[in-house]
C-alpha positions, 0 to 999 in steps of 0.5 A: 600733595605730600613729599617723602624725603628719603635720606641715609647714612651712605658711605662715600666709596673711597671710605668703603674701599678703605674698609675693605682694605682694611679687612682684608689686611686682617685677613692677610695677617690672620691667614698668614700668622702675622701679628696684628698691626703688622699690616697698616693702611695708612691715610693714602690708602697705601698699605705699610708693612711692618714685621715684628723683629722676631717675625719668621720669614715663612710668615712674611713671605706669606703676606707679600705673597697675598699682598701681590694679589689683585685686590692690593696691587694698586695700594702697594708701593715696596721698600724697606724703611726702619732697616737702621734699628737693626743695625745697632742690633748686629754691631752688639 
């Protein structure tokens, strides 16, 4: 009597949901003309949006237009954090 084990290499599916997320947020930032690294994905499997200071409005409109689409909808959670490190900008 002989026995096959078969054994492989499978990625859990929270592990592949991240990898694609992750495409698809270099998708987004390709398609919209974002600098890469604009969008992250952090260990939550939250998406982080943080837009050079130079970045143009179309170009941010774009992304939170993609990123209101199903494929993000559960990874998103919006606010605005670092705001303060313009602020020293305006007051110059």
């Amino acid at each position: 009597m002989s026995v096959l084990l078969l054994t492989g290499c499978a990625t859990s599916p929270a592990a592949s949901q991240a990898d694609r997320l992750k495409a698809g947020l270099v998708r987004v930032e390709t398609q919209c003309g974002a600098k890469p690294g604009t969008l992250k994905l952090n260990s939550d499997n939250l998406v982080a949006v943080m837009p050079a200071s130079d970045a143009k409005y179309e170009t941010i409109e774009c992304v939170f237009r993609e990123l209101k689409k199903p494929e993000f909808a559960d990874h998103i959670k919006l606010g605005f954090v670092g705001n303060e490190a313009y602020a020293a900008e305006e007051q110059k």
